[in-house]
N, C-alpha and C positions, 0 to 999 in steps of 0.2 A: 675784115679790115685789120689792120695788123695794127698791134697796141705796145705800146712797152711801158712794164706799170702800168697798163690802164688807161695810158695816154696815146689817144691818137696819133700819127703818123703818115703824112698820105704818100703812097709811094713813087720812087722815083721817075721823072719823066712827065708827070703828071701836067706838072703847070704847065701852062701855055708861056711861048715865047715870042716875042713880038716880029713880028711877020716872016711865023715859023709856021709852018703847020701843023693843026693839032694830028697827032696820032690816033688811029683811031685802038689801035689796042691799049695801050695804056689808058685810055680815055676811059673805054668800056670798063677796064678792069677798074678805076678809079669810080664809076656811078655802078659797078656790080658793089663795091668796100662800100658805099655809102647805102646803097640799098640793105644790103647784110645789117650795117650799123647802124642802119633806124628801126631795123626788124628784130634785132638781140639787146641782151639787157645791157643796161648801162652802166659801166662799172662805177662803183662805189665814187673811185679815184676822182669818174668822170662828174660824180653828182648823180648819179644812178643807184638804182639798187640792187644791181648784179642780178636781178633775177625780171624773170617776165609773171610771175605770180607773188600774189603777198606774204605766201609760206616763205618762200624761195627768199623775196628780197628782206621778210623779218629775218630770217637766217643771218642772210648776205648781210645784214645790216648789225648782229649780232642781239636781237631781238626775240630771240624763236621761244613762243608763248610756252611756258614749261621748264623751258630750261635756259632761256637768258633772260625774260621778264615775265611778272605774274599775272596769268591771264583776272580778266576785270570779273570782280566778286562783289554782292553789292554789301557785304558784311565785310568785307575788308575797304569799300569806299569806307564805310560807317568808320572804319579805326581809324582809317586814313585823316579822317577829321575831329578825332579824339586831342584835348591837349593834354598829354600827360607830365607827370611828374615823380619826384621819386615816392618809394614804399605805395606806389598804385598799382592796381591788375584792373583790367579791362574783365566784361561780364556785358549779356544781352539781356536787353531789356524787350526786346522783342525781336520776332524775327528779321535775323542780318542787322540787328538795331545793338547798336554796343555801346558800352558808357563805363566810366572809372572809379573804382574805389578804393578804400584804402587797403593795402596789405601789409600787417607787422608783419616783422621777424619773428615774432612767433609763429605764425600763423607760414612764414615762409619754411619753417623747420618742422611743421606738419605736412607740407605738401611735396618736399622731398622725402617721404617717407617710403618707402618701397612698398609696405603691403599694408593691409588693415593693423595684423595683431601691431606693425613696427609704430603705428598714428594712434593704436592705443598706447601705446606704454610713452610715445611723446604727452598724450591729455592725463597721464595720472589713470588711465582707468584700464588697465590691465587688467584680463581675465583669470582669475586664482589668484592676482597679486591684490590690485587695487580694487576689483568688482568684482560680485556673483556671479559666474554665468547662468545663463537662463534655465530654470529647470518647473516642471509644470506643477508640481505643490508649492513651490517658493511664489506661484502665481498665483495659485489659489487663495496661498495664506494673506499675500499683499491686497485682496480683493476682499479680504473679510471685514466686517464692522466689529471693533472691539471697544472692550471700556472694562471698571472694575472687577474685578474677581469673578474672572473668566480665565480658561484654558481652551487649549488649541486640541483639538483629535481629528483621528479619520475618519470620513462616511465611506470613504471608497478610493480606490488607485489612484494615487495622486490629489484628490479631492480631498480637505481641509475644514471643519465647521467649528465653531467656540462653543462652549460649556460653561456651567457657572462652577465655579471651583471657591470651596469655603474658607474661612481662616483654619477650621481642623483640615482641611483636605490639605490643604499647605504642610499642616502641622503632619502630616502622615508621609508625604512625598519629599520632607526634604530629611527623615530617619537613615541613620546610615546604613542598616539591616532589616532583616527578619524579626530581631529581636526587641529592634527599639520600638519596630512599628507594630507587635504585638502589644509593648506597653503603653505608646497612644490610644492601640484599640481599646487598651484596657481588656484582653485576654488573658484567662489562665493557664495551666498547665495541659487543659484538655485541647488549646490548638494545637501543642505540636507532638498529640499522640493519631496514628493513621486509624481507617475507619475499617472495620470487617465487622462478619455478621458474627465472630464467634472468638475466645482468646483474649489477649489484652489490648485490644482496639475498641475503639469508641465503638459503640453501637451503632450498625449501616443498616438504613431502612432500604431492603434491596426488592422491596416493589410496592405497590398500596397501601403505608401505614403497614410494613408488615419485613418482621426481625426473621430470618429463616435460620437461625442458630441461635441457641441457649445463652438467655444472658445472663450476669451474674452480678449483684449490687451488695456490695459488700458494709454500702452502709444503707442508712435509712430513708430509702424514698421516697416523697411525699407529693399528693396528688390536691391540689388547692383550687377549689372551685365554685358555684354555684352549686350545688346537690352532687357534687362529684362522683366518678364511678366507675371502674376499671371491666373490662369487657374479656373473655374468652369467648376463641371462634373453633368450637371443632369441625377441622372441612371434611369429614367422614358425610355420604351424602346422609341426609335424613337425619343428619345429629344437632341436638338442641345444644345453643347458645347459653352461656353462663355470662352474669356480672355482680361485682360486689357496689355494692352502692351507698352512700351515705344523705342523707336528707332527713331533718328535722329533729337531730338526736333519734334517730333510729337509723339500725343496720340492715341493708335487707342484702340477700342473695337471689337474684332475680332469676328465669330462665325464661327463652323465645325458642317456637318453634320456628321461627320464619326469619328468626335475625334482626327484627325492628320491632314485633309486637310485645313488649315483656308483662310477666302477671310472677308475683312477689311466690317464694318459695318458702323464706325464710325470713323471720323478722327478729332484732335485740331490739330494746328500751337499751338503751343507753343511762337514762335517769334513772331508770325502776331496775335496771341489772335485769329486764325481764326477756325470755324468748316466745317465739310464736311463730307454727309453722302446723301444716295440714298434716301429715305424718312422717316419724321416726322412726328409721330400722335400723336396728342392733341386729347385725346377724353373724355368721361365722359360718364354714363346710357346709350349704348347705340348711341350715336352720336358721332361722331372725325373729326377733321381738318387734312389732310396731307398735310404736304410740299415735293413735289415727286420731287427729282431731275435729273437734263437731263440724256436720254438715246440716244441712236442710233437712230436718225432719230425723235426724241420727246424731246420737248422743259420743262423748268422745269414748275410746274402748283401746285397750290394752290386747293385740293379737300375738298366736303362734303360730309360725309358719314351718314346715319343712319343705323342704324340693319343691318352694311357688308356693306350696298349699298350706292353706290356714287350718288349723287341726285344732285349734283351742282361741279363745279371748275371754276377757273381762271386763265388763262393761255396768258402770250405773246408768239405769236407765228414770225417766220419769214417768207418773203415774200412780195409778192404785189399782191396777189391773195385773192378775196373779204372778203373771212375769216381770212385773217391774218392779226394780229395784237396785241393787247388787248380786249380777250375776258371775256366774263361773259355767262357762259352756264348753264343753267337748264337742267340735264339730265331725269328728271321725268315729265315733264309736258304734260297735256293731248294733244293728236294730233301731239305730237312728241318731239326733244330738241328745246329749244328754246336759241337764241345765239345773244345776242349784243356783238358787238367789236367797238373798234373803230380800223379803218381802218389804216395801214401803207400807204398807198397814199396820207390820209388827204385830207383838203378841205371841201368845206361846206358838202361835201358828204359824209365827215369821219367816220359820225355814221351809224355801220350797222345794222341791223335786221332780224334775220332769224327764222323761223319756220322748225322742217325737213328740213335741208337742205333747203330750197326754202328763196332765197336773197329778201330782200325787204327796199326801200328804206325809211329812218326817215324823214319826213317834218318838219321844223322850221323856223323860219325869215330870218333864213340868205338862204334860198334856195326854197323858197315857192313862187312862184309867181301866178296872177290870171289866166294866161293861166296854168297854173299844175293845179288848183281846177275845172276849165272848162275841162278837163282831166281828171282828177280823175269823176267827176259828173256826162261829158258827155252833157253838158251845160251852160250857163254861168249863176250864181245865181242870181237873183233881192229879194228886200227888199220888195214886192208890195202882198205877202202872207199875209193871212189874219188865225188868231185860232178860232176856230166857236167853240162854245159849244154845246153839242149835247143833246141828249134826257136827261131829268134830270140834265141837267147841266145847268150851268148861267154864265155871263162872254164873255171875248173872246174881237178881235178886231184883228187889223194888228199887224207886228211882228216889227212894227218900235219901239214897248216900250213893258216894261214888261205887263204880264198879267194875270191874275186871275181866274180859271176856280172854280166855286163851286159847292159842291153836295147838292143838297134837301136833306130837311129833312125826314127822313123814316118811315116806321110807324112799331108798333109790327109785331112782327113774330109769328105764332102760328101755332098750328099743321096744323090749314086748310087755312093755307097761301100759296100763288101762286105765281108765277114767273109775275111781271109787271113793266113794267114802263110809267112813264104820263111825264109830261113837266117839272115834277118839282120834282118829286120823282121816286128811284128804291123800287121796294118791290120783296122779293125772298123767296123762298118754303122752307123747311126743308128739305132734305135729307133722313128722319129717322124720326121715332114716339117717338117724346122726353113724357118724367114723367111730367103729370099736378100736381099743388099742391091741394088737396082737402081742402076747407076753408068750408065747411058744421059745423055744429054744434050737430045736432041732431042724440041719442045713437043710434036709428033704420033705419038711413041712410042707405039706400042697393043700389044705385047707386054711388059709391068713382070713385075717380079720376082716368084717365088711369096712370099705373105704382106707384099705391096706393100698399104700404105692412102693410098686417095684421097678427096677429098670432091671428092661427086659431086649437081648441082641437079636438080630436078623436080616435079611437082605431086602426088603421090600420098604417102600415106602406107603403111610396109614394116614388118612386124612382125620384132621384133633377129630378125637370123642367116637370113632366107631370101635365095633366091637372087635377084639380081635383076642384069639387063644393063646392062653401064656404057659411056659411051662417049665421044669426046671430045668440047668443045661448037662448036657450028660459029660459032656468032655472033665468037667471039677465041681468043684463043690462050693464057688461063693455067686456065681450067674444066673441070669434066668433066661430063657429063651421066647421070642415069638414065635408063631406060626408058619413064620418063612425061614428062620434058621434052621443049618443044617446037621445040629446036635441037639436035637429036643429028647426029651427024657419023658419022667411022667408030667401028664397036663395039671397044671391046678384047678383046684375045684371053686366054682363061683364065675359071672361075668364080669369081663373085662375090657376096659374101652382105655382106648391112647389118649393121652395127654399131653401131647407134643413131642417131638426131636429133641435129642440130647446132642446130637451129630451122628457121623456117620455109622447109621442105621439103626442106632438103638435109639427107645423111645420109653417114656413115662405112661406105667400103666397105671390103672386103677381099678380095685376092684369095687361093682356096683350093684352085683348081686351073690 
C-alpha cells in the first residue's frame, strides 16, 4: 500500500463513482493494498509500531532494551524508589534491596583514589611513611604480655619472648663500650688478657680440670678451704698419685694408688715444728741412708743401702735378751751378719759381739782376768819363750824384749837358678823361662839371647807363632833372613817362631829356644 511519510494514500481510481462502474482492476489492486496493510507493521507515523514483533517495534519505537532503555532489574526498581539527596550514596541492605547514606567529601576524595597505596596515603597511614608494614616479629612482639623490668629476645625465626631484665642489667646495656661495661662488672685487668694453656695468657683449662702447659705464678697463691689440698696426677699407667694437704695444724703429703684411696706419707706438727713419716732416704749414685720408722712388732733403725741392697743398719732395740739393745749390724759380711750392740743389761759384759747369729763375748780391762786368758789358751802363759831364727835368718832371743829377725843377703836369679837355702841366704828358681839380654857385638853372631827378636826377610807367608829357620842374610851385613829368602847365609842357632808381618814379607822373629 503505498505511504508517503507513513501516510496512507489509496491509489488512483479507486473510489467509486456514482453510476460509474467499479473497475474491477483498480478495485483488486485497492483490497490487495489493504490486505498487505493490515498484514505489515504499522508505521510509527501511523500509530504503529513499525514492526510486527516487540524487538522490532521497541527498536522502531526507539526503545530497544540495552541500548535505548534499561532493561527492568529489580535492584535498580529498589533505587528507583530511593529519595535522595545531596553528599548521599546508595548501599544494599540486601539483595537488590538499596537504601542511602551519607557521603563526605572526605570520604568522596577516598573513593577517587586510583589504588590501595593512593587511599593510604589519602587516610594518613602510608606504608614506610605513616605505618609499619606488616612483618612476622613485629606480630609476635604486639602479641606478648609485658609489664616491669622485662626485655624483649628471641626463641626463634621471627618468634619474640620477654625476660626480666634488672636495674644493673640496665645499668650494663646502656655502657658505651667494652670498657665501661667491664667497670660495672666490676672486672680487672685479667678480663682483657686471652686465655692459652702456656705464655702470658690466662690459664686455659683445655679438658677435665686439666692445664696441659706449664704455669707460672709469679706471686703468691693461696688455696682457702675446709682441710684444703692440692693434688698431683702422674698419667704414667701404674703411677701413684701425690697431694699436699693441710688439716688440723698438720701438713701431710699424702699418696693413692687408685687416685681416690689416700694413706698419709708424711706428716709436720705445725705447733711442735715436728715431722713424721714411715721412712727417709738420703741417697746419691747409687748408695742411701734410710731412717725407717717403727712398725708392729719393729723398732725404728737407721739403714745402708747400695745398688737396692741394705749392707748395714742401726737399730735400738727393746729387751733383755743378748741382742737387744744398741746395735751396729753388717748385713753383708763374709761367713754371715756380723752385730755389735751394746747390751740393755749393761755391765762390764755390755759389749756384745756376734757373727751369724753365734753370741760371743768382747774382752777389755774392765772384765778380763788371767784365769779367762788360762781359758781362753787352755794354759797358763809364761814369758820364758824364746824367737830362734831359722835357716837364713839372724837374730832372735827371748820375748822378754823386742827383737830383730834379719834376712841374708841373696844372690842373682837367673834362668838356671834353683831353689836353696844355707845359713845365711834364700836362693829361689824362676817359675818361667824369662828374655836374656844379648850384649854380643859382632854383625855374624848366630847364637842371640833366649827371647832375642829380629826381623828377618823372605818370600813366603808364616802363620803368628810357628816355627820357622832364621838365618843371617848373606848379600850385607845389617839383615837377617828366613827360610824362604833367597840369600840365607849361616842359620842361627836356637828355635824360632814369627811374630807377625812387618809388610811385605818380612816378619818378627823370636827366638824361644
Amino acid at each position: 500500500m503505498p505511504r508517503t511519510g507513513g501516510v496512507y494514500s489509496p491509489p488512483a481510481g479507486t473510489k467509486g463513482v456514482s453510476n460509474t462502474t467499479i473497475q474491477s482492476v483498480p478495485y483488486n489492486a485497492f483490497v490487495d493494498d489493504l490486505t498487505a496493510d493490515a498484514n505489515a507493521a504499522r508505521p510509527v507515523t501511523a500509530g504503529g509500531t513499525g514492526s510486527t514483533t516487540a524487538s522490532g517495534a521497541r527498536t522502531a519505537l526507539g526503545l530497544a532494551i540495552g541500548t535505548n532503555v534499561q532493561a527492568y532489574d529489580a535492584g535498580l526498581q529498589s533505587i528507583a524508589g530511593l529519595t535522595t539527596a545531596a553528599d548521599r550514596m546508595i548501599y544494599t541492605t540486601a539483595m537488590d534491596v538499596y537504601a542511602t547514606t551519607a557521603l563526605t567529601p572526605f570520604a568522596r576524595t577516598i573513593l577517587d583514589d586510583v589504588d590501595a597505596a593512593a587511599a593510604r596515603t589519602t587516610l594518613g597511614v602510608a606504608i614506610g611513611t605513616n605505618v609499619q608494614a606488616y612483618d612476622a616479629l613485629l606480630q609476635s612482639i604486639a602479641g606478648l604480655t609485658t609489664a616491669a623490668n622485662q626485655i624483649i629476645y628471641l626463641t626463634a625465626a621471627d618468634t619474640a619472648a620477654v625476660a626480666t631484665i634488672t636495674a644493673f642489667g640496665r645499668s650494663l646495656l646502656d655502657d658505651a663500650d667494652a670498657t665501661a661495661a667491664r667497670s660495672t662488672l666490676g672486672l680487672g685487668t685479667a678480663a682483657t688478657r686471652n686465655t692459652g694453656t702456656s705464655g702470658a695468657n690466662v690459664p686455659l683449662l683445655d679438658g677435665a680440670n686439666t692445664w696441659s702447659a706449664a704455669q707460672v705464678f709469679s706471686s703468691n697463691p693461696t688455696i682457702s678451704n675446709t682441710a684444703p689440698y692440692l693434688r698431683f696426677q702422674d698419667t704414667t699407667t701404674s703411677a701413684y698419685d701425690a697431694r699436699i694437704r693441710l688439716d688440723a695444724n698438720n701438713v701431710y703429703i699424702d699418696g693413692s694408688a687408685d687416685g681416690s684411696t689416700y694413706a698419709e706419707v708424711l706428716r709436720f706438727e705445725m705447733d711442735t715444728k715436728a715431722g713424721y713419716m714411715t721412712q727417709l732416704i738420703l741417697g746419691s749414685s747409687g748408695e742411701a741412708i734410710r731412717l725407717n720408722a717403727p712398725t708392729a712388732g719393729n723398732d725404728p733403725y737407721i739403714s745402708f743401702y747400695v745398688a737396692g741392697t741394705r749392707n748395714a743398719f742401726i737399730q735400738y732395740t727393746d729387751g733383755s735378751a743378748a741382742e737387744n739393745g744398741m746395735n751396729i749390724v753388717n748385713d753383708v759380711a763374709t761367713g754371715g751378719d756380723l752385730r755389735l750392740v751394746l747390751r740393755n743389761t749393761g755391765g762390764v759384759d755390755g759389749l756384745g759381739y756376734e757373727v751369724n747369729g753365734s753370741d760371743y763375748t768382747v774382752w777389755h780391762t774392765g772384765n778380763l782376768a788371767a784365769a779367762d786368758l788360762n781359758t781362753i789358751y787352755g794354759y797358763t802363759p809364761a814369758n820364758s819363750a824364746r824367737q830362734v831364727a831359722g835357716n837364713g835368718l839372724t837374730g832372735g832371743g827371748t820375748l822378754a824384749a823386742d827383737r830383730t829377725v834379719t834376712l841374708g843377703t841373696p844372690g842373682n836369679i837367673t834362668n838356671s837358678s834353683a831353689n836353696s837355702v844355707t845359713s845365711t841366704s834364700h836362693t829361689h828358681a824362676l817359675g818361667f823361662v824369662a828374655a836374656e839380654v844379648y850384649q854380643g857385638t859382632g854383625a855374624n853372631d848366630t847364637n842371640l839371647a833366649l827371647g832375642h827378636h829380629i826381623i828377618a826377610v823372605g818370600g813366603s807367608n808364616y802363620n803368628r807363632n810357628v816355627a820357622v829357620a832364621c838365618y843371617l842374610y848373606s848379600a850385607d851385613n845389617f839383615q837377617y833372613a828366613n827360610d824362604s829368602a833367597s840369600n840365607k847365609g849361616t842359620q842361627l842357632s836356637g828355635t824360632w817362631r814369627a811374630r807377625g808381618t812387618v809388610g811385605g814379607g818380612t816378619y818378627l822373629m823370636q827366638r824361644v829356644a
